[in-house]
C-alpha positions, 0 to 999 in steps of 0.5 A: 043483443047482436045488432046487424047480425045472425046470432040474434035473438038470445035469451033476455037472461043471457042478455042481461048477464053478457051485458054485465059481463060487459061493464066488469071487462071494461078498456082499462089500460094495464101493464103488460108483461112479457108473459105470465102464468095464464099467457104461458099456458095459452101459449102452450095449450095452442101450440098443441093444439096446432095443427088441428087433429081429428084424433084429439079434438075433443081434448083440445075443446076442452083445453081451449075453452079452459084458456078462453074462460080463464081470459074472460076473467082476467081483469088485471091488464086489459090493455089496448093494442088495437083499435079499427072501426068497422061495419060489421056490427051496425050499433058497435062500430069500433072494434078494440083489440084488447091484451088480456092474459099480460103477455102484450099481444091482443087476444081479445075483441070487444065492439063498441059503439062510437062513444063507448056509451052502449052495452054490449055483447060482442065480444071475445077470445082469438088465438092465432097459430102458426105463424098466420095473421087470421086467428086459428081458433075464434071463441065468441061469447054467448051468455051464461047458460043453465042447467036444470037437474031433477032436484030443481038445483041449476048450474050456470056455464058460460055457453060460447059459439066457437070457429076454427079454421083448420086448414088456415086459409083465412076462413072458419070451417068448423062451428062448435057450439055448447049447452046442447042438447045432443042426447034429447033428455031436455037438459042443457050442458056445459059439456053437450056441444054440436059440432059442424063442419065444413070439410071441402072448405067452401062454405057449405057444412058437409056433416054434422056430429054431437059429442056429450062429455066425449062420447061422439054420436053422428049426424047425418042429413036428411033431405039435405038438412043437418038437424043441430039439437041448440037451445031454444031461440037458436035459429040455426037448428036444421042446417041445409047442406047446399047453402054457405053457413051464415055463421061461417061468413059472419065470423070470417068477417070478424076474423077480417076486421082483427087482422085489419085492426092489427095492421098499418092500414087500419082505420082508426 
């Protein structure tokens, strides 16, 4: 569970299974290489993906989750390249930046606590893009998710909260998150996502859409409020358009803490 944060609560088996997640990713060192097949495919799945168009958004979704689930899974190098302490999280303290995909540069955050002794959920995958120090697309974990069809047979999928920055002034102004609901038959899918967006980049969400395996269906307010069709226990489901995002301003401190973790000043 997130300690100190506006995620929480989650559901007890998405608890479990992150937690779990947790101990398999681990801070083993590892060698780093100057690149491999998965660093060269993140490589390249973000420079098409930069600058953020519109046009292919769902394409590049689809190409930065695909990466992000392929460095969650990565277990080979998991070497360190950065390490800060921070307050964003109260239990989890000190934020390690980890090299996943073996190309020597970080693109994963994990928060920990001071003696590394506790579980924890807070983690994930960043990528930065033309040439700026905050990350460009933020992918944060979530959990595994499940979907339940008519014949009682279930799927998991990992479900993920995930920010981008368009307009790379250092702040999140597009929220996606999957395993929605967004066509209202009850299910929850890997490829059923919300999306919000902040279009005028001060904080405040401005329009809202669903897409469901690419079909795109529009949001519009109502009385000022955005209604999101997320999973139960998220508590973000109507989402007033004249108030600053939480989850905008509570990822923009996570963006924060990784360029400080990756400069001089960091406190270690």
């Amino acid at each position: 569970m997130i300690a100190g944060g506006p995620l929480a609560p989650r559901r007890a088996v998405r608890a479990l299974a992150g937690a779990v997640l947790g101990l398999l990713l681990g801070l083993a060192p590892g060698a780093a290489e100057e690149g491999t097949p998965l660093s060269r495919k993140a490589d390249r799945t973000v420079e098409a993906a930069w600058p953020f168009a519109p046009e292919t958004r769902w394409e590049t979704y689809l190409a930065i989750k695909q990466v992000a689930e392929a460095i969650l899974r990565e277990h080979r190098f998991n070497r360190q390249i950065a390490t800060a302490r921070t307050d964003t999280f109260t239990e989890y303290p000190r934020l390690f930046l980890l090299d996943k995909d073996g190309n020597g540069a970080a693109d994963f955050f994990i928060y920990h606590s001071e003696g590394l002794d506790r579980l924890t959920l807070e983690f994930g995958v960043f990528f930065r893009a033309g040439g700026h120090a905050a990350p460009y697309w933020l992918v944060f974990n979530c959990g595994p998710c499940a979907d339940t069809v008519m014949d009682g047979s279930t799927t998991f999928f990992l479900a993920t909260h995930q920010f981008v920055d368009r307009n790379a002034d250092g702040a999140f102004d597009l929220y996606i998150l999957n395993g929605c609901d967004g066509d209202g038959d009850g299910r929850l899918r890997a490829l059923d996502t919300q999306w919000l967006y902040d279009d005028d980049f001060d904080g405040r969400p401005d329009r809202a859409e669903s897409i469901v395996a690419g079909e795109v269906r529009r949001i519009s307010p109502v009385n000022g409020m955005l209604a999101m069709n997320c999973p139960a226990g998220f508590r973000y489901s109507a989402i007033p358009t004249d108030r600053t995002f939480p989850l905008f301003t509570f990822m923009d401190r996570i963006s924060a803490d990784i360029v400080m973790a990756l400069s001089d000043s960091a406190i270690r």
